[in-house]
mmCIF file of the N, C-alpha and C atoms, coordinates in Angstrom:
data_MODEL
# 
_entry.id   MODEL 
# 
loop_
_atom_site.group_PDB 
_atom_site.id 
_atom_site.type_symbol 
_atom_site.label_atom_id 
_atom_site.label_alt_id 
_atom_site.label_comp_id 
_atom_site.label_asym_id 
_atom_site.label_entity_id 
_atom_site.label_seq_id 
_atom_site.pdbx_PDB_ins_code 
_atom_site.Cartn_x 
_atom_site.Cartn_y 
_atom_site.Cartn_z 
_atom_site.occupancy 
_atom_site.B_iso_or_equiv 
_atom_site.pdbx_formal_charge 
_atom_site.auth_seq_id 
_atom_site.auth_comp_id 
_atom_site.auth_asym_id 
_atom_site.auth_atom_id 
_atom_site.pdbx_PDB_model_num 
ATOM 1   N N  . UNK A 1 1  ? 94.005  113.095 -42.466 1.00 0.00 ? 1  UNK A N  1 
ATOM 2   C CA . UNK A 1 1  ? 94.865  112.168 -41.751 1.00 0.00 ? 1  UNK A CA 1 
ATOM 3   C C  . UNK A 1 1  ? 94.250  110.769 -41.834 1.00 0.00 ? 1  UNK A C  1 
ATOM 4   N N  . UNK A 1 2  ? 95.154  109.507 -41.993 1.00 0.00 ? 2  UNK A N  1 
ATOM 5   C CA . UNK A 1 2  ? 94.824  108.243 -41.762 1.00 0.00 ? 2  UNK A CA 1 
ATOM 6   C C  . UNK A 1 2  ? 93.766  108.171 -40.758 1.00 0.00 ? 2  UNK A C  1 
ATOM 7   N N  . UNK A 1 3  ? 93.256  107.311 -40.353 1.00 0.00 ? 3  UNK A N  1 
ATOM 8   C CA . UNK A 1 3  ? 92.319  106.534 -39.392 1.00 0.00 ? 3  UNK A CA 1 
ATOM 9   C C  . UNK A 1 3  ? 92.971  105.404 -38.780 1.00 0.00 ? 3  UNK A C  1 
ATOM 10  N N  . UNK A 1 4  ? 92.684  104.972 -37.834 1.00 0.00 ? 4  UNK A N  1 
ATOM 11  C CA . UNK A 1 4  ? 93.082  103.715 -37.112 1.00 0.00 ? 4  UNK A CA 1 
ATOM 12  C C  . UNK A 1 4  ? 93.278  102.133 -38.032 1.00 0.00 ? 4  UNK A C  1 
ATOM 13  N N  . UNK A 1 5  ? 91.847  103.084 -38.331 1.00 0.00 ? 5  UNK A N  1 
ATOM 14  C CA . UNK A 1 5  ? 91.379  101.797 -38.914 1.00 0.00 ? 5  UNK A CA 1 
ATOM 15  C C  . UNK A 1 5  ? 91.739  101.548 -40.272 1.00 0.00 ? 5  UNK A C  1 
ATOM 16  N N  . UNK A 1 6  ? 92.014  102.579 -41.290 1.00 0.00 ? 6  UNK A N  1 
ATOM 17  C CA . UNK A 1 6  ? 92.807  102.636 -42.415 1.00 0.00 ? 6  UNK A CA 1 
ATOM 18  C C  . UNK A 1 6  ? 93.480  101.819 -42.202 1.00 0.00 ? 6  UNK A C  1 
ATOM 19  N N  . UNK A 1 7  ? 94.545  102.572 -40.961 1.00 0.00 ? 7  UNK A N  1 
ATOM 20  C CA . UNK A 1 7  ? 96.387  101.839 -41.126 1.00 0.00 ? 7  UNK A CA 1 
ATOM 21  C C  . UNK A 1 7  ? 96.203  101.105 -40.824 1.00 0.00 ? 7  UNK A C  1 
ATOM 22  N N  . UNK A 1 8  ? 95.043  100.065 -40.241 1.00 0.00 ? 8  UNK A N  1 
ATOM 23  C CA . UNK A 1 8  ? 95.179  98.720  -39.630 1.00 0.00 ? 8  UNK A CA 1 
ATOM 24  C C  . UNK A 1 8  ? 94.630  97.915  -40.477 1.00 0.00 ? 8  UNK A C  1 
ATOM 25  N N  . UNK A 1 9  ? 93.966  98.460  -41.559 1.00 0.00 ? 9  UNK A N  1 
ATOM 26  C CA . UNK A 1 9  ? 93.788  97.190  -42.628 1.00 0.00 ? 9  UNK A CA 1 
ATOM 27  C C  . UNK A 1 9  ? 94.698  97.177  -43.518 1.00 0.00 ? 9  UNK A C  1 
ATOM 28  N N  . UNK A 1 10 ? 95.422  98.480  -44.110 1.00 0.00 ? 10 UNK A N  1 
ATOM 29  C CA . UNK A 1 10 ? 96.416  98.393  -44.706 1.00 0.00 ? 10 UNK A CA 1 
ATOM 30  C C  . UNK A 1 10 ? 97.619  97.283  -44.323 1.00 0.00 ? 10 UNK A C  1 
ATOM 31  N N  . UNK A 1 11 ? 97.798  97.355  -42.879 1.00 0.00 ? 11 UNK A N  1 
ATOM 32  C CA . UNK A 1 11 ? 98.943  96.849  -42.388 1.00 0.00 ? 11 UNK A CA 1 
ATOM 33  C C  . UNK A 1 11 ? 98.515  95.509  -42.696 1.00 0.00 ? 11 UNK A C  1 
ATOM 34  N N  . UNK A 1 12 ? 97.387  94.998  -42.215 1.00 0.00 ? 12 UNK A N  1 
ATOM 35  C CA . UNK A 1 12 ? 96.938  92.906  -42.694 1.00 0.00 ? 12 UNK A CA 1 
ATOM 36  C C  . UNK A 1 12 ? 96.775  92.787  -44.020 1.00 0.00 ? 12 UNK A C  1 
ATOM 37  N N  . UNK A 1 13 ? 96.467  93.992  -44.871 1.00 0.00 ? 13 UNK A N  1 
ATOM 38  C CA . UNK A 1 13 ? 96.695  93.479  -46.204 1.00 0.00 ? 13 UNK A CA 1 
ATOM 39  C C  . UNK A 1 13 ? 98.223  93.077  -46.463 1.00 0.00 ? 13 UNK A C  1 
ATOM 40  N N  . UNK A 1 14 ? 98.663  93.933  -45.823 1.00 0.00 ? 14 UNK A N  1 
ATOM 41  C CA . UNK A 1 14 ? 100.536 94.341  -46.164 1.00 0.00 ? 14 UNK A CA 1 
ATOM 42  C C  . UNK A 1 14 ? 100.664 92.638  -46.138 1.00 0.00 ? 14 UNK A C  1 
ATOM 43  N N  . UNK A 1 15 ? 100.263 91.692  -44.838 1.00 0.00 ? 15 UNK A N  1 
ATOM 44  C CA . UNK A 1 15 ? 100.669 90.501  -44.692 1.00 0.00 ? 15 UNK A CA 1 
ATOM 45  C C  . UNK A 1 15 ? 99.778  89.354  -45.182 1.00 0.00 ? 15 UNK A C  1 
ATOM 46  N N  . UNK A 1 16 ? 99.248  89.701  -46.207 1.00 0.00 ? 16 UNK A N  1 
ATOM 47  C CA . UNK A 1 16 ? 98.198  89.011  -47.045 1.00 0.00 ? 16 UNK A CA 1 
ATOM 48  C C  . UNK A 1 16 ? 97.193  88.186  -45.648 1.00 0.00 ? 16 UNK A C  1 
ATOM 49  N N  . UNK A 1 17 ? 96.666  88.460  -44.377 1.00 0.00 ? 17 UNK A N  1 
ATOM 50  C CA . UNK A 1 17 ? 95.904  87.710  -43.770 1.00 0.00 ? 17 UNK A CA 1 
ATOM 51  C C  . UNK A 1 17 ? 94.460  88.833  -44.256 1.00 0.00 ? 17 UNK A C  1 
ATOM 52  N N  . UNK A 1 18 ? 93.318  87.550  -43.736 1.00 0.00 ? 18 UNK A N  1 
ATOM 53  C CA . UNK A 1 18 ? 92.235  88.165  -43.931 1.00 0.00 ? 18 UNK A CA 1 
ATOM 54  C C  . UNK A 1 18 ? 91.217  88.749  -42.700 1.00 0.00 ? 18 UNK A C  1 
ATOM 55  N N  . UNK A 1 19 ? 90.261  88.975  -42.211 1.00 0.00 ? 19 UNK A N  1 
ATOM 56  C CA . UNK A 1 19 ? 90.253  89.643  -41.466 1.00 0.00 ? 19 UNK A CA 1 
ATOM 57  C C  . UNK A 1 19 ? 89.427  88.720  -40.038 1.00 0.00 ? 19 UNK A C  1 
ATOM 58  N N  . UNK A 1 20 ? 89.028  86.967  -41.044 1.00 0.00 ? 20 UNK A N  1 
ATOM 59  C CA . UNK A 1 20 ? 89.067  86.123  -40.061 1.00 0.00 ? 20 UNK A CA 1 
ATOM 60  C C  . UNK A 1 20 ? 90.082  85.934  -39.172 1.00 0.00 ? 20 UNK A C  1 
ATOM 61  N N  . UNK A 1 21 ? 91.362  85.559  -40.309 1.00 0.00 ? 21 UNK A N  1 
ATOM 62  C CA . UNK A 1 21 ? 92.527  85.338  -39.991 1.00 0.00 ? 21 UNK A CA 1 
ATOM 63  C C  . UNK A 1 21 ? 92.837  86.501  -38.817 1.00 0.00 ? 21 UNK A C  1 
ATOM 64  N N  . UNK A 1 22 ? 92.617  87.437  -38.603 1.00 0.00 ? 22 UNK A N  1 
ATOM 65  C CA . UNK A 1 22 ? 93.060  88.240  -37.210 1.00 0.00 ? 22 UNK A CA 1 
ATOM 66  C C  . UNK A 1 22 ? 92.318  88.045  -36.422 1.00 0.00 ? 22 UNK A C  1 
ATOM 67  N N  . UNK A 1 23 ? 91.228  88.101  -36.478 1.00 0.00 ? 23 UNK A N  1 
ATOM 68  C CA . UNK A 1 23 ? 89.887  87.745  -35.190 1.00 0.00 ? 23 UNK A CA 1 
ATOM 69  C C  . UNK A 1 23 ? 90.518  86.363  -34.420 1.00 0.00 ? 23 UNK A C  1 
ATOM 70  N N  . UNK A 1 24 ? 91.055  85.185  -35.019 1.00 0.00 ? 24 UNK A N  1 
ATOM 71  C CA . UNK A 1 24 ? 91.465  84.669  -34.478 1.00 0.00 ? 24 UNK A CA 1 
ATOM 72  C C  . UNK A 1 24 ? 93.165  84.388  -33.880 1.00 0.00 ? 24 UNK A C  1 
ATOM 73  N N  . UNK A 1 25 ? 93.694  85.341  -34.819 1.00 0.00 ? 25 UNK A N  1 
ATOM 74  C CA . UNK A 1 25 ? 94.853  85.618  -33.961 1.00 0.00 ? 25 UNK A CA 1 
ATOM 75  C C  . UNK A 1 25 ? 94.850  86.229  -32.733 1.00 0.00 ? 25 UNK A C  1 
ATOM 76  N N  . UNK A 1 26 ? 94.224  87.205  -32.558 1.00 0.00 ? 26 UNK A N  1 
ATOM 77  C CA . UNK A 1 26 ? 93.711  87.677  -31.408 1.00 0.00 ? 26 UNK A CA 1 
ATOM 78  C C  . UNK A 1 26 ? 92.653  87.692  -30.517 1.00 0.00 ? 26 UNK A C  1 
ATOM 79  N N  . UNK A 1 27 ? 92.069  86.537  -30.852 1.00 0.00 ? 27 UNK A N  1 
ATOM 80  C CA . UNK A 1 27 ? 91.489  85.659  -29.999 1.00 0.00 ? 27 UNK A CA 1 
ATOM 81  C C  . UNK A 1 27 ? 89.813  86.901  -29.760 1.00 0.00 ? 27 UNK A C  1 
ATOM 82  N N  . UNK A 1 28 ? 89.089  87.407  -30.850 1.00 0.00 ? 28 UNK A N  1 
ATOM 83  C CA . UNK A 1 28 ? 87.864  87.664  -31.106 1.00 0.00 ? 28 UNK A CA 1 
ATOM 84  C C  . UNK A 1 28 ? 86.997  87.403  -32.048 1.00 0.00 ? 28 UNK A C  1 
ATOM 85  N N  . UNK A 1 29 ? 85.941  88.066  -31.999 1.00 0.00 ? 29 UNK A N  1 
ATOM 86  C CA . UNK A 1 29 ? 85.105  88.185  -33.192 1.00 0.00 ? 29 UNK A CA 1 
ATOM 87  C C  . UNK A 1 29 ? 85.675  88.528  -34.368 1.00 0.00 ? 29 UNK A C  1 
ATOM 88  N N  . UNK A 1 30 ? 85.234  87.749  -35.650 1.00 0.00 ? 30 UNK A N  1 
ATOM 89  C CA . UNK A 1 30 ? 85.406  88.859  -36.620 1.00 0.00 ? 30 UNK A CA 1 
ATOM 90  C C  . UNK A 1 30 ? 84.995  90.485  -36.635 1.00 0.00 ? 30 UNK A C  1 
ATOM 91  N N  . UNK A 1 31 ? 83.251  89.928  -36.364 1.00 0.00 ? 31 UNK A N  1 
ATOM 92  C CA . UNK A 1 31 ? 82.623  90.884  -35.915 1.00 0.00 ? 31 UNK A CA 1 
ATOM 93  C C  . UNK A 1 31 ? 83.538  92.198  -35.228 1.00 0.00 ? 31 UNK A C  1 
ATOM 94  N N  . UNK A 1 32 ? 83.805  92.179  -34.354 1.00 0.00 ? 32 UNK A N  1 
ATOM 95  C CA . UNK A 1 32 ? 84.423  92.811  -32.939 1.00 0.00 ? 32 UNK A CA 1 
ATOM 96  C C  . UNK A 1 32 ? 86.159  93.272  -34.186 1.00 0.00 ? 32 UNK A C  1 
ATOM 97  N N  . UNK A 1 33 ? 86.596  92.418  -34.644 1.00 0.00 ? 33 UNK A N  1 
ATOM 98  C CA . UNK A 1 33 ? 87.788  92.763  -35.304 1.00 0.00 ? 33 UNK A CA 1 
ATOM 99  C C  . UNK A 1 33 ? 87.640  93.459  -36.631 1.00 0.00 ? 33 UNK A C  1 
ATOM 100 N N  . UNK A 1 34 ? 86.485  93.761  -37.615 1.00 0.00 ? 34 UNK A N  1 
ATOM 101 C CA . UNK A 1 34 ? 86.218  94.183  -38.191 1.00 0.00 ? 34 UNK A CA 1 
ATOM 102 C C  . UNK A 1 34 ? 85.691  95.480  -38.214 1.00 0.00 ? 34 UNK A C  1 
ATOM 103 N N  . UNK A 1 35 ? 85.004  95.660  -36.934 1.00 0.00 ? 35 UNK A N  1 
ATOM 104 C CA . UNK A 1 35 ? 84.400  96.780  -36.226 1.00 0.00 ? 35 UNK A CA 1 
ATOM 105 C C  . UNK A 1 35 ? 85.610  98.224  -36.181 1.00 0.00 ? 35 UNK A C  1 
ATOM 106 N N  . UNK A 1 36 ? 87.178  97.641  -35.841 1.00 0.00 ? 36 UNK A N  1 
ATOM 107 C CA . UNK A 1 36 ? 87.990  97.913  -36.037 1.00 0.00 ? 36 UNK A CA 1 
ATOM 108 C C  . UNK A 1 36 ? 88.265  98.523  -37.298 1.00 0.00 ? 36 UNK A C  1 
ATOM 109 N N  . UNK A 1 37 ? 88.383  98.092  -37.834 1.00 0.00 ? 37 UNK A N  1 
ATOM 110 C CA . UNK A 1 37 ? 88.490  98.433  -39.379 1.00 0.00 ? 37 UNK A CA 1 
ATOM 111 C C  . UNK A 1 37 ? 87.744  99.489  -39.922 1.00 0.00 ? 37 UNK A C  1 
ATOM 112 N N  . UNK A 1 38 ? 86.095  99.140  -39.179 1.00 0.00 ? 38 UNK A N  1 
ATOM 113 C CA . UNK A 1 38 ? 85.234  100.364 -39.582 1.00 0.00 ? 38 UNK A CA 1 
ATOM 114 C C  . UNK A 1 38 ? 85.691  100.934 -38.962 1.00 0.00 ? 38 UNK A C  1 
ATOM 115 N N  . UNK A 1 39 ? 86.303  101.794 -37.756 1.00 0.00 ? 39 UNK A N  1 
ATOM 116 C CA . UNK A 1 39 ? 85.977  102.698 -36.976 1.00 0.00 ? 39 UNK A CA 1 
ATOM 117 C C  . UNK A 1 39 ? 85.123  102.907 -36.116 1.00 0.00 ? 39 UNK A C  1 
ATOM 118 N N  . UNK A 1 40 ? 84.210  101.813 -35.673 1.00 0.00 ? 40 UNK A N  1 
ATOM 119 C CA . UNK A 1 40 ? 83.520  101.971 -34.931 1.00 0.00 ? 40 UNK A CA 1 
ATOM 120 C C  . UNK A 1 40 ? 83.363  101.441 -33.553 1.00 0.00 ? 40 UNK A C  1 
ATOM 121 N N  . UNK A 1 41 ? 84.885  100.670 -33.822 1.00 0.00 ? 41 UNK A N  1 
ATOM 122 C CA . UNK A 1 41 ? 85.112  100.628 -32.266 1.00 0.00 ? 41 UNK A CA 1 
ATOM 123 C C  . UNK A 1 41 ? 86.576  100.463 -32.005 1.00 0.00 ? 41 UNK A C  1 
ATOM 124 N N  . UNK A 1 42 ? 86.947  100.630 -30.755 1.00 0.00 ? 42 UNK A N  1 
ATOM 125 C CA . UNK A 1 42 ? 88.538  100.761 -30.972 1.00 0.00 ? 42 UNK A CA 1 
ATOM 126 C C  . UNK A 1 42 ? 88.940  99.671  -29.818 1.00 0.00 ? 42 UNK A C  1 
ATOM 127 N N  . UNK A 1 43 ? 90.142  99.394  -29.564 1.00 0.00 ? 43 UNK A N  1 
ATOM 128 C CA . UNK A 1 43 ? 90.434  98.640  -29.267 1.00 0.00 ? 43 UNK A CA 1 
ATOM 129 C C  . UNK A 1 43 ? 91.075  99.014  -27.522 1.00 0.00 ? 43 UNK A C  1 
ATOM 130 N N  . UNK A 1 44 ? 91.030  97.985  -26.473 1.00 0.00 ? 44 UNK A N  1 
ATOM 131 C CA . UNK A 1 44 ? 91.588  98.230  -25.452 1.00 0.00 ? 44 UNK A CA 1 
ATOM 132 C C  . UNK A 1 44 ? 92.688  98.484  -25.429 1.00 0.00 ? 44 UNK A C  1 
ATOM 133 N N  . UNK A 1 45 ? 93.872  98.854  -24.716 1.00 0.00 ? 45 UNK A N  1 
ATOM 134 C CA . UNK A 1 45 ? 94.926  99.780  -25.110 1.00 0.00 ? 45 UNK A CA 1 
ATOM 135 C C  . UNK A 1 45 ? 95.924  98.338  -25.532 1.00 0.00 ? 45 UNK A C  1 
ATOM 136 N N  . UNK A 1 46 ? 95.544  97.600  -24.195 1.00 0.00 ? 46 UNK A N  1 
ATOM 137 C CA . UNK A 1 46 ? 96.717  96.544  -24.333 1.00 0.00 ? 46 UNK A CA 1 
ATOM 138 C C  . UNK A 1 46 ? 96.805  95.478  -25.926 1.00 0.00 ? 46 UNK A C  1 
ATOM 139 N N  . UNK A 1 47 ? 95.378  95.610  -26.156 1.00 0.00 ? 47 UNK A N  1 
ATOM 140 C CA . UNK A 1 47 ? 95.428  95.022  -27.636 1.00 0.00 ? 47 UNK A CA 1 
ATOM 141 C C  . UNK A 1 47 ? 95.629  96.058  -28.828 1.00 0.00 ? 47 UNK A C  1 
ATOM 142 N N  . UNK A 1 48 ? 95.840  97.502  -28.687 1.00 0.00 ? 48 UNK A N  1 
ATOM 143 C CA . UNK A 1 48 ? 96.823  98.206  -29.148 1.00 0.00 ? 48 UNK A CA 1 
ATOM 144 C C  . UNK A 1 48 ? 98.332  97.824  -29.222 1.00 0.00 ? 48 UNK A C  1 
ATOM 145 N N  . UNK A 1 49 ? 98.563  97.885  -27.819 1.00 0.00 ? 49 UNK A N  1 
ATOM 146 C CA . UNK A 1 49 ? 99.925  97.140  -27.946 1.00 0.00 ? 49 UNK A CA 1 
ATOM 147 C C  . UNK A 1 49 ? 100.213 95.989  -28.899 1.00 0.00 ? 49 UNK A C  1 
ATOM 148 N N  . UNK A 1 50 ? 99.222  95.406  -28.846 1.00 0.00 ? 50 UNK A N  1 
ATOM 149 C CA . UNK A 1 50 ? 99.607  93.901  -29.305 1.00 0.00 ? 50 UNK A CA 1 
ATOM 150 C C  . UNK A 1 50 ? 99.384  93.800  -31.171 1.00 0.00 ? 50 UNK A C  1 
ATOM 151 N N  . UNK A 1 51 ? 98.769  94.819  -31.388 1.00 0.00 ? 51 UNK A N  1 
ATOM 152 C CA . UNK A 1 51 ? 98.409  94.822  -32.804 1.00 0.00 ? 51 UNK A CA 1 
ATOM 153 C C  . UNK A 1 51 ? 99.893  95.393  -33.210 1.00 0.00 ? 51 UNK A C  1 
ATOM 154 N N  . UNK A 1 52 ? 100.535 96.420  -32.293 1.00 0.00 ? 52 UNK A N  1 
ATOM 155 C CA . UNK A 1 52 ? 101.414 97.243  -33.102 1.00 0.00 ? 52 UNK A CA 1 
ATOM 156 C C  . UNK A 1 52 ? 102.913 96.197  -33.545 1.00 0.00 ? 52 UNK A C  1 
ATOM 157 N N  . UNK A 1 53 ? 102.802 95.079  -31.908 1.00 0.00 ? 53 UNK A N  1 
ATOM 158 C CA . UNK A 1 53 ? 103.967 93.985  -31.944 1.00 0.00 ? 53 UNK A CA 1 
ATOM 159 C C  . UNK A 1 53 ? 103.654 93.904  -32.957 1.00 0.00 ? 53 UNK A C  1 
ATOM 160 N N  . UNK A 1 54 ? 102.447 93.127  -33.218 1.00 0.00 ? 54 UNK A N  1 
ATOM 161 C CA . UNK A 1 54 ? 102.367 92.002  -34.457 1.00 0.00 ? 54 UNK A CA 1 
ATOM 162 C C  . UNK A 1 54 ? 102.860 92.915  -35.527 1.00 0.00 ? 54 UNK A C  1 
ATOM 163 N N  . UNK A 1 55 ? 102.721 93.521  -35.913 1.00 0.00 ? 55 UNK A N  1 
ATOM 164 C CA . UNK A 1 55 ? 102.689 94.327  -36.999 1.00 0.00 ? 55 UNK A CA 1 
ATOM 165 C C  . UNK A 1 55 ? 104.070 94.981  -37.172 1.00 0.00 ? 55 UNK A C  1 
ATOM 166 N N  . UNK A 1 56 ? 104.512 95.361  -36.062 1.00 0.00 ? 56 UNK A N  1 
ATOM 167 C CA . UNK A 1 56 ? 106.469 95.232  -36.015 1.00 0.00 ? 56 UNK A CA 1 
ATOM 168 C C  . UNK A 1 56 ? 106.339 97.127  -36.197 1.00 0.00 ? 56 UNK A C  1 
ATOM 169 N N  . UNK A 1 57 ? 105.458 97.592  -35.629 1.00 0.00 ? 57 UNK A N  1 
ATOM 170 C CA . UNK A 1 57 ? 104.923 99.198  -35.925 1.00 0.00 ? 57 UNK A CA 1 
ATOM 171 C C  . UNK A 1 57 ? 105.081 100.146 -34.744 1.00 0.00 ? 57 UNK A C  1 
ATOM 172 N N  . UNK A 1 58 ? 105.254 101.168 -34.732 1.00 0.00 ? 58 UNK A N  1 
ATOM 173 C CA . UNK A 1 58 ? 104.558 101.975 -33.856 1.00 0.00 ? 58 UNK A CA 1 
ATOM 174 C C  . UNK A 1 58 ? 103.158 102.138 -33.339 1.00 0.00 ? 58 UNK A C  1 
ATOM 175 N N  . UNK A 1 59 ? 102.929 102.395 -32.187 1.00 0.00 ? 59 UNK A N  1 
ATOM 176 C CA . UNK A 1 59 ? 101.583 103.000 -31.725 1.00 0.00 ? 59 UNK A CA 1 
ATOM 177 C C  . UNK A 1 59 ? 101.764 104.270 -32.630 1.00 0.00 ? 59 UNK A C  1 
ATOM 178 N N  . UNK A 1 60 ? 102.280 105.315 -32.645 1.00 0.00 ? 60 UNK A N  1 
ATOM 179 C CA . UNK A 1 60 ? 101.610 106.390 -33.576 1.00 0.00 ? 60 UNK A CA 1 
ATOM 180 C C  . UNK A 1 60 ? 101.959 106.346 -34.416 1.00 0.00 ? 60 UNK A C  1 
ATOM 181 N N  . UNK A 1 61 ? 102.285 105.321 -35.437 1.00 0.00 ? 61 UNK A N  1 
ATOM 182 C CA . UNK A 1 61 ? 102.156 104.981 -36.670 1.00 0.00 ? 61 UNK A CA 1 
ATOM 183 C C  . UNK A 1 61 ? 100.576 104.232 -37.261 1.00 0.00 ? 61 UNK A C  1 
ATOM 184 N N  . UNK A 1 62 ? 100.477 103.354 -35.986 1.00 0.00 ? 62 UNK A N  1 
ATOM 185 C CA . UNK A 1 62 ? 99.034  102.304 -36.241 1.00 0.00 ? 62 UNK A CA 1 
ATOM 186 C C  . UNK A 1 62 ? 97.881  103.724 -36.050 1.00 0.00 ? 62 UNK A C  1 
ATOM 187 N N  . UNK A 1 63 ? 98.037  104.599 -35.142 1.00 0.00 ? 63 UNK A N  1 
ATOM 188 C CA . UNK A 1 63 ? 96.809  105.373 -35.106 1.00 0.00 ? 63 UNK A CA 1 
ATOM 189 C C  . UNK A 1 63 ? 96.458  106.459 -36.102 1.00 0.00 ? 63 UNK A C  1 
ATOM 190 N N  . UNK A 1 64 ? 97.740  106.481 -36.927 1.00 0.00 ? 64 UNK A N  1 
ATOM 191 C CA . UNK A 1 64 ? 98.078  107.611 -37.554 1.00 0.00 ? 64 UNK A CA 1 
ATOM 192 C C  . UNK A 1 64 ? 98.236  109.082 -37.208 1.00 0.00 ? 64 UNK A C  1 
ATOM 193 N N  . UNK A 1 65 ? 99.053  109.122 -36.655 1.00 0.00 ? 65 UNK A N  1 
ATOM 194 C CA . UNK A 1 65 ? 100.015 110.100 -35.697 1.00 0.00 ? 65 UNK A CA 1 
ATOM 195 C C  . UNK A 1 65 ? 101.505 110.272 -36.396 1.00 0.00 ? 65 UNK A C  1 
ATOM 196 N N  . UNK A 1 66 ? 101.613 109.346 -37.358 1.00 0.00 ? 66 UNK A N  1 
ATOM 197 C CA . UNK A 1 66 ? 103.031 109.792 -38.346 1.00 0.00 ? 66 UNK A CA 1 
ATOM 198 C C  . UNK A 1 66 ? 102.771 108.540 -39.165 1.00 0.00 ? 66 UNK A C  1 
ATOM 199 N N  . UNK A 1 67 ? 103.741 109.023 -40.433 1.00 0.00 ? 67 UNK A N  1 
ATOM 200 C CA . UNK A 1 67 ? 103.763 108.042 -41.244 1.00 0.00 ? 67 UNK A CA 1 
ATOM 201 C C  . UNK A 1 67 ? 105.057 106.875 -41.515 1.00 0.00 ? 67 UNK A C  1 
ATOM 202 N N  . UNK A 1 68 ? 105.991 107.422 -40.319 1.00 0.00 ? 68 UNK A N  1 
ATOM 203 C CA . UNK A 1 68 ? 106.453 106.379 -40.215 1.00 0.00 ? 68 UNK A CA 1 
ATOM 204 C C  . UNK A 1 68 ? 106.408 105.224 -39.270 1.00 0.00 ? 68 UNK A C  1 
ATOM 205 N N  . UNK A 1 69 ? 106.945 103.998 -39.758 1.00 0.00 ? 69 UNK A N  1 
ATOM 206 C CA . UNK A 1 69 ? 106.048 102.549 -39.199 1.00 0.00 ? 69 UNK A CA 1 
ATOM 207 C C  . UNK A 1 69 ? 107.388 102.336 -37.889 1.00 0.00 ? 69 UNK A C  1 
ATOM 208 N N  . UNK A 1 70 ? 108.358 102.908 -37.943 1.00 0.00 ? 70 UNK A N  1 
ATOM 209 C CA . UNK A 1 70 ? 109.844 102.390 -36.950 1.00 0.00 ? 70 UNK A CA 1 
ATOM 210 C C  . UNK A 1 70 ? 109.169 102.186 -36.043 1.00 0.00 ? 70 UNK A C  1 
ATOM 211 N N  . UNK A 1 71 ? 109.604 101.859 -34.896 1.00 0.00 ? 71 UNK A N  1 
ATOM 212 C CA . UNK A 1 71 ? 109.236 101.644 -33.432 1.00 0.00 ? 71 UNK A CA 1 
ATOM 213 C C  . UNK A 1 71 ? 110.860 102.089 -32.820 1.00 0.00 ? 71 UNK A C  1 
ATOM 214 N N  . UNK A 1 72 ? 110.496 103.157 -32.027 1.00 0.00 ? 72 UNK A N  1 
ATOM 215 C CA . UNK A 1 72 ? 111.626 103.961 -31.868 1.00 0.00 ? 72 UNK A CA 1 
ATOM 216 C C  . UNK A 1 72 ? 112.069 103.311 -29.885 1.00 0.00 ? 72 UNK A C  1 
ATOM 217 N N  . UNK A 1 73 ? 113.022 102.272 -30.212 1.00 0.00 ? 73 UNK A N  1 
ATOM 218 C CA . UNK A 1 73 ? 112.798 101.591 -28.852 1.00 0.00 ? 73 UNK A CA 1 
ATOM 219 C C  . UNK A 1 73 ? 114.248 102.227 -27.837 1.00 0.00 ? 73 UNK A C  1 
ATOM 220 N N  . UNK A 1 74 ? 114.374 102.073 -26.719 1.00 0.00 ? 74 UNK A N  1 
ATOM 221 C CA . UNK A 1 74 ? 115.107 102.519 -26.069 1.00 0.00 ? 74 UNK A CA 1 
ATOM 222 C C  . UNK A 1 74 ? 116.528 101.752 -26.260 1.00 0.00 ? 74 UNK A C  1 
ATOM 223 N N  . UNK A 1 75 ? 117.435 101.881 -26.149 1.00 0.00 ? 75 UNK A N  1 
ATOM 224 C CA . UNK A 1 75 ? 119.042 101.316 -26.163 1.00 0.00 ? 75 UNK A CA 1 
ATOM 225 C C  . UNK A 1 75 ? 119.248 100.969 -24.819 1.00 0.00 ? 75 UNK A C  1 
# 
């Protein structure tokens, strides 16, 4: 199965940014945003949330919990 951190670099490649370029979109470290990427640290939930906005994704798409990216929202 994917990793977090797979689908979450996949997804900023998807939008050609680099991985400065997110540290400061979301207002951290590279360090700290890269860490991400490794797997070696994960993220508070609410900046879960906020990765999945940006990214126009599901939460169990970003964690890899399915492979599809929809965001299945209420009507």
């Amino acid at each position: 199965m994917i990793t977090f951190g797979e689908r979450l670099q996949v997804s900023r490649k998807s939008k050609n940014l680099t991985q400065k370029q997110m540290s400061i979109k979301f207002n951290m470290t590279e360090r700290a945003y890269r860490a991400y990427e490794n797997n070696t640290s994960t993220p508070h939930f609410t900046n879960f949330i906020a990765l999945s906005d940006f990214f126009g994704v599901s939460l169990d798409y970003l964690v890899g919990r399915t492979d599809v990216p929809e965001v299945n929202k209420k009507k």
